[in-house]
C-alpha positions as CSV (number, residue, x, y, z in Angstrom):
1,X,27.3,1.4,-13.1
2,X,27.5,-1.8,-15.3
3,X,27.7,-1.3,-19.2
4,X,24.4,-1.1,-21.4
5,X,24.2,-0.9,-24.7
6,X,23.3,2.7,-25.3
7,X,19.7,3.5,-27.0
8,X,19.4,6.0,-29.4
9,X,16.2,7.1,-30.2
10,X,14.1,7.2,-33.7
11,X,13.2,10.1,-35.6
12,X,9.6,9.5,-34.9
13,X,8.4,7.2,-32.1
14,X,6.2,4.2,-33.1
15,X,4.4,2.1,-30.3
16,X,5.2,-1.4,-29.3
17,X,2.5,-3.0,-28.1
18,X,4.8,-5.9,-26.9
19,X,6.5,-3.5,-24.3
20,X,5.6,-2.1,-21.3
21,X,6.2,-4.6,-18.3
22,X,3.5,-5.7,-16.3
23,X,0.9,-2.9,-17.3
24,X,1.5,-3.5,-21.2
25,X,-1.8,-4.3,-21.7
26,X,-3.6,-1.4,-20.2
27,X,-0.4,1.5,-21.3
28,X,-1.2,3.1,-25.0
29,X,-0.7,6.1,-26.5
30,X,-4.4,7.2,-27.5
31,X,-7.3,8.5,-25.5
32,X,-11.5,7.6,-25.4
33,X,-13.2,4.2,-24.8
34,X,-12.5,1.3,-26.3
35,X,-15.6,-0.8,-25.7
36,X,-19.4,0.4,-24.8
37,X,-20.0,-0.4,-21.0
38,X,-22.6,1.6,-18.8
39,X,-21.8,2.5,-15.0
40,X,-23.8,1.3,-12.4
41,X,-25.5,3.5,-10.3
42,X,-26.5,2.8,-6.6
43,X,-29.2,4.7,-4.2
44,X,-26.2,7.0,-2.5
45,X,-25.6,10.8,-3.2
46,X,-21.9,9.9,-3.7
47,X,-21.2,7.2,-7.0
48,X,-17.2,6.5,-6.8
49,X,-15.8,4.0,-9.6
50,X,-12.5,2.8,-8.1
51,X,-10.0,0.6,-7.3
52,X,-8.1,0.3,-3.7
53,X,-4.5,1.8,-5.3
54,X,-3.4,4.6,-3.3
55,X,-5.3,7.3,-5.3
56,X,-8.2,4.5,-4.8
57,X,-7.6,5.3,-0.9
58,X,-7.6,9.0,-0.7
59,X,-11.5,9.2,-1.5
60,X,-12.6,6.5,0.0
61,X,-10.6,7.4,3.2
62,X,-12.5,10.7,2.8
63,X,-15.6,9.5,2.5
64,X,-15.4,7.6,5.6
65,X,-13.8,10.0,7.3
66,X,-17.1,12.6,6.8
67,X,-19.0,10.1,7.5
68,X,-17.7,9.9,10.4
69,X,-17.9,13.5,11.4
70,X,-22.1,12.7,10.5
71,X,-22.8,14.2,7.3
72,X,-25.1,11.6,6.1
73,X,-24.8,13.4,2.5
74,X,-21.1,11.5,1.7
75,X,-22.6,8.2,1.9
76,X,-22.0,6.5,-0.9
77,X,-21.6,3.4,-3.6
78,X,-18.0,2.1,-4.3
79,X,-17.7,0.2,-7.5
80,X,-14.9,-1.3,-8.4
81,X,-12.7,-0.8,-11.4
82,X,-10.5,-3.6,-12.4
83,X,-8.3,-1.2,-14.3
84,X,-5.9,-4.5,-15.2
85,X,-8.9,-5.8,-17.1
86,X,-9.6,-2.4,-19.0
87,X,-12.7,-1.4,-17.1
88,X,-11.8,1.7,-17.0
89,X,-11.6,2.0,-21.1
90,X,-15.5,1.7,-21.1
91,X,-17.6,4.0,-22.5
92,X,-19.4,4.9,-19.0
93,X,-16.1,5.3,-17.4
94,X,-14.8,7.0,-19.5
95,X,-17.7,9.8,-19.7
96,X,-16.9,10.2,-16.3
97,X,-13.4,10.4,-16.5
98,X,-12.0,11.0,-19.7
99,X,-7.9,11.1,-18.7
100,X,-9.3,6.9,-17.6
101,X,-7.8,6.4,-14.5
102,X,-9.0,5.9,-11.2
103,X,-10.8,7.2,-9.0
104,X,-14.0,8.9,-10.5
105,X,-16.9,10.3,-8.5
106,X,-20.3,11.5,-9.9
107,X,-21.8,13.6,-7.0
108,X,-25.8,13.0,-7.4
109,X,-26.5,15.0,-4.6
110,X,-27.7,17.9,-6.8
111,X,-30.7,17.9,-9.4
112,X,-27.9,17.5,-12.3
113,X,-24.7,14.8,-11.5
114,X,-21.3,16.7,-11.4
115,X,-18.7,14.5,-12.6
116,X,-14.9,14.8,-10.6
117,X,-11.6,13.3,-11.2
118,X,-7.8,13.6,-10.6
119,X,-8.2,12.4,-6.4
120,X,-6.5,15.8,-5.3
121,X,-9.6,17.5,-7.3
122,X,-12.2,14.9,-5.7
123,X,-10.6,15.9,-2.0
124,X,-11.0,19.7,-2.7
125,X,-14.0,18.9,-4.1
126,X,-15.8,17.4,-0.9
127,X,-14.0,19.1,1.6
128,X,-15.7,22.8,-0.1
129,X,-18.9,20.5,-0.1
130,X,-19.0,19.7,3.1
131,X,-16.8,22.2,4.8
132,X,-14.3,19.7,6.4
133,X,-10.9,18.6,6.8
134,X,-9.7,22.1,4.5
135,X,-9.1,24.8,6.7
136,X,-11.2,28.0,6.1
137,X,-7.9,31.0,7.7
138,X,-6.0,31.6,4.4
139,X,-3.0,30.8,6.4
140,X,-3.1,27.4,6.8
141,X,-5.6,26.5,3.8
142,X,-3.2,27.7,1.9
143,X,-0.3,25.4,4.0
144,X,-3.0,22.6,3.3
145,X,-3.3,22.8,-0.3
146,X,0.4,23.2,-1.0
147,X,0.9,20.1,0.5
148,X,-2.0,18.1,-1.2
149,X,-0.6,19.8,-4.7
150,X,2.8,18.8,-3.8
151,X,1.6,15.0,-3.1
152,X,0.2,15.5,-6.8
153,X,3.2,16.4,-8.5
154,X,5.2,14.1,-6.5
155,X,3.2,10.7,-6.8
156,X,4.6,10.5,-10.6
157,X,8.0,10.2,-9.5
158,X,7.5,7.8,-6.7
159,X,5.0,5.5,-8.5
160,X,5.2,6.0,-12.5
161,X,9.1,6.6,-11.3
162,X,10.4,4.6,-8.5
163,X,8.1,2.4,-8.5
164,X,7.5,1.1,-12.6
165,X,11.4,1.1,-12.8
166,X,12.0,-0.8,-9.2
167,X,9.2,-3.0,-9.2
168,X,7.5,-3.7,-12.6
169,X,9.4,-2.6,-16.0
170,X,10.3,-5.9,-17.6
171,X,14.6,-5.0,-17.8
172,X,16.7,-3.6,-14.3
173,X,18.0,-0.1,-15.4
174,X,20.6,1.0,-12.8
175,X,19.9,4.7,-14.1
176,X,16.6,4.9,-14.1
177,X,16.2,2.9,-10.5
178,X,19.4,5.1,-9.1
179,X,17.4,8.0,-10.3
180,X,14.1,7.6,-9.1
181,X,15.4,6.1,-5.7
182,X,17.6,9.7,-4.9
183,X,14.3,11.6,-6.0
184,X,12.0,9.7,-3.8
185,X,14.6,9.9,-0.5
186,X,14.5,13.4,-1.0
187,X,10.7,13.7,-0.7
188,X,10.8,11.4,1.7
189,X,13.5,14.4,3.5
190,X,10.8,16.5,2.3
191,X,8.2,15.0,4.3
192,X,10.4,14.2,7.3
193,X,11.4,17.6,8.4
194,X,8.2,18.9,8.0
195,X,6.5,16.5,10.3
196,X,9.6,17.4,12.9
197,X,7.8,21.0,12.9
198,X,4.0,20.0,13.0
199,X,1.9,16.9,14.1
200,X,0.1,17.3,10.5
201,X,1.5,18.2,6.9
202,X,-1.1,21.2,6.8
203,X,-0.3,21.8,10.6
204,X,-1.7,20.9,14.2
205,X,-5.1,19.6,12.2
206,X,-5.5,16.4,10.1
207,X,-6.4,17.5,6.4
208,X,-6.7,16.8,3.2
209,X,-3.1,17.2,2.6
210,X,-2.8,14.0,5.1
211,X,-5.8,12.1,3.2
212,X,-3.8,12.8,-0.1
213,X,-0.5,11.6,1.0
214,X,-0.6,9.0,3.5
215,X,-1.3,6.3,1.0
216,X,1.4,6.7,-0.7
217,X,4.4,7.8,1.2
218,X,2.6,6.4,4.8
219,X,2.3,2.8,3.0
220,X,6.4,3.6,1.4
221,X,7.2,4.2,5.0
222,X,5.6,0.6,6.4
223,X,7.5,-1.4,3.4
224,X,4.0,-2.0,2.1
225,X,4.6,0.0,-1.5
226,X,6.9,-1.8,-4.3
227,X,9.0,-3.9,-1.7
228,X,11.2,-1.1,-1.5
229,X,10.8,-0.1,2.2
230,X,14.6,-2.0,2.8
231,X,16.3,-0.6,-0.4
232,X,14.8,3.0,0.4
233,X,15.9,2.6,4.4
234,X,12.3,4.0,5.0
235,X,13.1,3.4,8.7
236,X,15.3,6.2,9.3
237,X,12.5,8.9,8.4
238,X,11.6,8.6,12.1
239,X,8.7,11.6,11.6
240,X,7.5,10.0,9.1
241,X,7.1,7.0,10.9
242,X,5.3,8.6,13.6
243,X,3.0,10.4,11.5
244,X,2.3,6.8,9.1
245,X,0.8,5.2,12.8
246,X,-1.1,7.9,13.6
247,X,-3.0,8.1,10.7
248,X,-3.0,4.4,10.8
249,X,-5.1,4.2,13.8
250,X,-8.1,6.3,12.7
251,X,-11.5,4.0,12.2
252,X,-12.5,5.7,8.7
253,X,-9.1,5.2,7.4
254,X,-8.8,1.3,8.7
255,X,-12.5,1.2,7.0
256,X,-11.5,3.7,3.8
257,X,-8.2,1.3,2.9
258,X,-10.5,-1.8,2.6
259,X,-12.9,-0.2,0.0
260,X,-12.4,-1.3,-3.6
261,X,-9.0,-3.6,-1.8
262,X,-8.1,-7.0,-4.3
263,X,-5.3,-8.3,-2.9
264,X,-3.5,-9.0,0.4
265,X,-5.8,-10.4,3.1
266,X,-9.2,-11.5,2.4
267,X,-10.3,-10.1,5.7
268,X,-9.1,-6.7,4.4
269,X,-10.9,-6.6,1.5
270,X,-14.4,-5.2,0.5
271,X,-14.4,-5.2,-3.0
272,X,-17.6,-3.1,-3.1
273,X,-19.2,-1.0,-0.6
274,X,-23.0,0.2,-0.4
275,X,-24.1,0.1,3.2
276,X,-22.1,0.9,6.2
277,X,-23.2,-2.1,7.0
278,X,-21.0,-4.4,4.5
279,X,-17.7,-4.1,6.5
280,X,-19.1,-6.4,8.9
281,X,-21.1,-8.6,6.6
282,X,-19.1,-8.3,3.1
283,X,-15.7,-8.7,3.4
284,X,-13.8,-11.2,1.1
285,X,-13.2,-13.4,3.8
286,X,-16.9,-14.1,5.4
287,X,-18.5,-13.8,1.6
288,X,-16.0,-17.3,0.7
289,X,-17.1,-19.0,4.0
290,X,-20.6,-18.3,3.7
């Protein structure tokens, strides 16, 4: 490990607003809005406010996914949040979702809204609504939402961990990337030898527990999250791998992972959705030709 020069730190932390990589701007140490913006609100039961991040693609993955089973009541209007231009410090936003971070759903379905956030809370949350993909034995519900809650506690370490330290923080620390590289191969392990035993995290059904995790560790597996894929030798996780293209292959996830989507190809992008219809008329691609 190469010499640094060793950081001690000060009696009382003060922040530097100049630090902080590429998220600087948006990272600070204080809560509540920081300018007055409304939310829009569309005609749907289902309001999301959200980017296409992989907490972005659980919900909307879900949403498509109901809709796919028919129930008509998860249609919905996806608008997005550009988080890197501080949309989500407005005041709307933030009455939504006070932690401000994406995703947040106000469910209108009901004569008053209900507000949701944290996307493990938003799953459980329409899952119970529409009794689906959340298996009702306590046997394997509760196999399904150990795996969800595990995905929740271990998305810090892989994204806030692995992949600020890998990918974004301004200064290489062998530590912290050594560090956060061992803990995300072992959930990675984690992951692997539980898919040897079952076709699904939560078992021989696709669940929640799959909708909360495969955007994360199924895009890690495909090289598709920090670069890392090569450096993390995602390809010897062979269960994982299988279970990655399964999931891959459903419709509603294909259509869920385009909702809210910036970057990478313009033909996978919908940066909003309010009508089934826009995957075919909306995308990025056809709206610059037209």
């Amino acid at each position: 490990m190469t010499d640094t020069p060793e950081y001690t730190p000060a009696a009382v932390w003060v922040w530097n607003t100049g630090s902080g990589g590429r998220f600087a701007n948006i990272n600070r140490p204080i809560a509540g809005p920081t300018h007055d913006k409304d939310l829009p609100t569309g005609k749907h039961p289902m309001q999301l406010y959200s980017l296409g991040t992989p907490n972005g693609q659980k919900v909307t993955v879900m949403l498509e996914e109901l809709l796919a089973l028919g129930h008509t009541g998860a249609e919905y209007d996806a608008w997005l949040i550009r988080i890197n231009e501080g949309d989500q410090f407005g005041s709307g936003f933030v009455s939504v979702n006070p932690n401000s971070k994406i995703p947040a759903l106000l469910d209108r379905s009901g004569p008053k809204p209900i507000r949701v956030f944290e996307s493990g809370a938003i799953l459980m949350h329409l899952a119970e609504k529409f009794g689906a993909f959340l298996p009702k034995d306590p046997a394997p519900r509760a196999e399904c939402l150990s795996w969800l809650f595990w995905q929740m506690g271990s998305a810090p370490y892989l994204g806030g961990g692995f992949g600020h330290f890998y990918a974004y923080a301004p200064t290489k620390i062998e530590y912290a990337i050594d560090r956060f590289a061992m803990e995300t191969k072992r959930q990675l392990d984690v992951l692997d030898r539980r898919l040897a035993e079952t076709a699904f995290l939560g078992g021989g059904d696709y669940t929640i527990a799959d909708i909360a995790v495969w955007p994360w560790y199924g895009a890690l597996a495909k090289g598709l999250l920090y670069g890392g894929g090569e450096f993390l030798s995602v390809q010897d996780y062979k269960n994982v791998q299988r279970w990655t293209d399964a999931i891959a292959q459903r419709p509603a996830v294909k259509r869920g992972r385009m909702v809210n989507r910036v970057q990478g190809d313009p033909a996978s992008q919908l940066h909003e959705r309010h009508d089934a219809g826009d995957f075919d008329t909306k995308t990025q691609d056809k709206l610059a030709a037209g």
